[in-house]
Residue, then its C-alpha position, 0 to 999 in steps of 0.5 A: x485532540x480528535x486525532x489523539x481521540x481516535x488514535x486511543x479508540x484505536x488501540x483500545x480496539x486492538x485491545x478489545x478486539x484480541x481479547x474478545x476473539x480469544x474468549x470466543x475461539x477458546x469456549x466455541x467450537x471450530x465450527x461455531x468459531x468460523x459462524x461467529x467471526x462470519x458474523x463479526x466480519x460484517x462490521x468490517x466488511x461495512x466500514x471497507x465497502x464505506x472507503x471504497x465508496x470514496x476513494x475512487x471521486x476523491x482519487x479524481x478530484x485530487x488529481x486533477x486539481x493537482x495537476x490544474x496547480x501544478x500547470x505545465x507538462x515539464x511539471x508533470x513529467x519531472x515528478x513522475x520521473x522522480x517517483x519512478x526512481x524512488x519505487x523502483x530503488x525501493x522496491x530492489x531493496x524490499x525484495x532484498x531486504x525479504x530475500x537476506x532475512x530469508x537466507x540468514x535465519x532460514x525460517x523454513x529449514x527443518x519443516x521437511x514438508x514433503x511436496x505432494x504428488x498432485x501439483x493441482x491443489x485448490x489455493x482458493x486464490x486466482x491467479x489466472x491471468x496474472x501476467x505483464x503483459x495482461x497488467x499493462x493492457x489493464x492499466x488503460x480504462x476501456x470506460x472511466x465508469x467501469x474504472x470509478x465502479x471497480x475503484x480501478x486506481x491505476x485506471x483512474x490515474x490515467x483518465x485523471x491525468x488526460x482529464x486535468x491535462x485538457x482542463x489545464x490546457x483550456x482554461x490556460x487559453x480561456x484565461x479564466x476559472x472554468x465553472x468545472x474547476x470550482x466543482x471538481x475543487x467542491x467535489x474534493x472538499x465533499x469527499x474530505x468531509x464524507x470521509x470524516x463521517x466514515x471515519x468515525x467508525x473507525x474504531x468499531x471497525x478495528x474491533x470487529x477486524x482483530x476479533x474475527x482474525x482471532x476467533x478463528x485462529x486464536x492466539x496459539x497460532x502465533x505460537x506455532x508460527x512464531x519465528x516465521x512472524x517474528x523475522x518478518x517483522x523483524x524484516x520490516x523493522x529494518x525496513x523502516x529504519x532503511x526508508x526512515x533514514x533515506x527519509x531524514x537524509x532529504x527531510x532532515x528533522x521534519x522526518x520525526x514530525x512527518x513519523x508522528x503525523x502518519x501514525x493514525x493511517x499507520x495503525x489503521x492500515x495495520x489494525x484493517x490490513x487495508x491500504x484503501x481505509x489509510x488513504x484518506x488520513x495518509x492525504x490529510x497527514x501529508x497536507x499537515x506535513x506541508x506537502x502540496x496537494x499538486x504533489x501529494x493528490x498525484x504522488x500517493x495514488x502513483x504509488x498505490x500502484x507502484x511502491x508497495x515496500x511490505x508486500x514486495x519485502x513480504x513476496x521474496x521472504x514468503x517464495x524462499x520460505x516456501x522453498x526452505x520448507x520443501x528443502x529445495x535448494x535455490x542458488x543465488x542467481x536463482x533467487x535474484x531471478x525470482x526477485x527480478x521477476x517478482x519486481x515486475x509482476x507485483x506491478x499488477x497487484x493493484x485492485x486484487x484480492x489478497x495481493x500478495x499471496x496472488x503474486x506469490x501462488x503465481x510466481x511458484x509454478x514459474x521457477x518449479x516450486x511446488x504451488x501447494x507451499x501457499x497453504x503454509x503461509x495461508x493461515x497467517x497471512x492475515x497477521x502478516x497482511x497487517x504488517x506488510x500493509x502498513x509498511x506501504x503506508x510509511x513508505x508512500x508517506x515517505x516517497x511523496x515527502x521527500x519527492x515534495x522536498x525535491x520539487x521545493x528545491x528544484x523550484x527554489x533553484x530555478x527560481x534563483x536561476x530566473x532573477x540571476x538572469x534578469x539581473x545579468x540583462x539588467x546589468 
């Protein structure tokens, strides 16, 4: 019943939320409008900074007792190599999905836009630095408490995974639960309950969010930039239908129960264009599910990283529409480069601000489209934001669900294995 509450507090957020910032950006000035939502977006900006605040100790301690139930390396391993797969499969097919939307509907012929004689135009995003080979030197935390300062999750994961790995290995050999074990099983417990007071502000949150976007922009924005937004959400309709069906393939019916379960982190993550506030509910949907902590505390943040579904579907659309809207003509080969390398450099979006429109203000200038088309998608970004946004959170719902039914079956199997040869000895 609290869950259904606080859904319903939602969605009458939404409701409040786009109905208050319409009477304000219709009666304030556009000066006024921006002082006001600056204002509003402090709520926001609250509840956010409350979520970051927990999820780098809850990240940790999931992981490691995680890794303490799972036990054995070969476990480990196995597991990552399965969700490897999957994020990789799903990302190849988000890019696509972006990329036909794109060449089908074509949303940018007929903008004509004229590309600007000076490429140095002020974005106000940094994409300095933004390089492979500069992600996987970051990968690596040069200090845990820098990582846990600066909720580096990807960082986090790897001292996790060394910290509950040597853990393993020592009360394995001590033969008995070490004091450290108990904490770090407390400290998850903890940060559950924390997170359920934060939680609580939730709606308040949702509220301030939409109004602000629309006191801003207002609603004939939308107008302006219907078809842009309509086909890519349109994109991300077929996207959820793709990843629902692979989804029922290896979950079967339990899929509708795993769909209906996700939808308060769902509609968080779409009101708050924000992952990191769906994090919490995402874990406790899952455990609801049946998905074992040993899997989901290890899968979910892997994917935070790795199998962001929206935001790669949203860069291949975003990087073409840009290219339409300054009819340059991209050939096929082309534009399967640019999704090959968006696949690659979308790895390093973790922890960046406005991810995505990072990745594609960077990805620009590597295949001579003019930087400045940025600007064209910059004032809705915040309506796209939410949709790519929730979709990461279904489709991580989704990998650690059927990579959780995976395990289940392969555990299933060499368990049957195991007694087929105890009773061929026996025999």
């Amino acid at each position: 019943m609290n869950r259904q509450k606080l859904m319903r507090q939602i969605i009458i957020a939404i409701l409040l939320g786009i109905i208050t910032g319409w009477g304000f950006h219709h009666y304030l000035d556009a000066s006024q409008a921006k002082e006001v939502a600056a204002y509003i977006n402090i709520i926001t900006d609250v509840f956010l900074r409350l979520i970051k605040m927990i999820i780098a100790p809850l990240v940790f301690a999931t992981i490691v007792t995680g890794l303490m139930s799972i036990g054995g390396s070969s476990s480990v391993g196995r597991i990552t190599l399965k969700a490897m797969v999957w994020f990789i499969v799903a990302g190849l097919v988000s890019l696509g999905i972006g990329m036909l939307m794109a060449n089908v509907f074509q949303p940018g012929v007929g903008l004509n836009v004229t590309i600007p004689q000076q490429e140095e135009v002020n974005t106000g995003l940094n994409t300095s630095g933004f390089s492979l080979k500069n992600f996987i030197s970051h990968i690596f935390p040069s200090s845990f408490a820098s990582a846990m300062a600066n909720n580096e999750i990807l960082q986090i994961l790897i001292f996790s995974i060394f910290f509950g790995a040597a853990l393993s290995y020592i009360c394995h050999n001590n033969q008995k639960k070490s004091l450290i074990v108990t904490l770090i099983e407390d400290l998850g417990r903890i940060m559950f309950r924390i997170t359920d007071y934060v939680m609580s502000f939730a709606p308040i949150a949702v509220f301030a969010a939409i109004a602000s976007a629309v006191t801003v922009q207002g609603l004939g924005l939308l107008y302006d930039y219907g078809k842009l937004i309509g086909l890519f959400y349109l994109g991300l309709l077929l996207l959820w239908a793709i990843l629902s069906a692979v989804g029922f393939f290896f979950l079967g019916n339990g899929m509708f129960s795993l769909m209906k379960l996700i939808r308060e982190p769902v509609t968080l993550a779409f009101a708050t264009a924000s992952s990191e506030s769906a994090y919490p509910k995402t874990m406790n949907a899952l455990d609801r599910f049946g998905v074992p902590k040993k899997i989901s505390s290890f899968v979910l943040p892997l994917g935070y990283s790795f199998n962001l579904d929206g935001s790669m579907m949203y860069q291949s659309f975003a990087v073409l529409f840009i290219a339409q809207a300054y009819n340059i003509d991209l050939s096929i080969t082309e534009q399967i480069l640019i999704m090959l390398t968006l696949m690659i450099t979308s790895k390093g979006m973790a922890g960046v601000a406005r991810a995505s429109v990072v990745v594609v203000a960077a990805t620009l200038p590597m295949f001579s489209l003019p930087e400045a088309g940025i600007l064209l998608i910059l004032a809705i970004d915040q309506f796209l934001d939410m949709g790519r946004t929730a979709t990461n959170v279904v489709g991580n719902s989704i990998s650690t669900a059927v990579i959780a039914k995976l395990e289940e079956k392969q555990g299933s199997d060499e368990r049957a294995d195991q007694q087929s040869e105890i009773a061929r000895q026996e025999a």
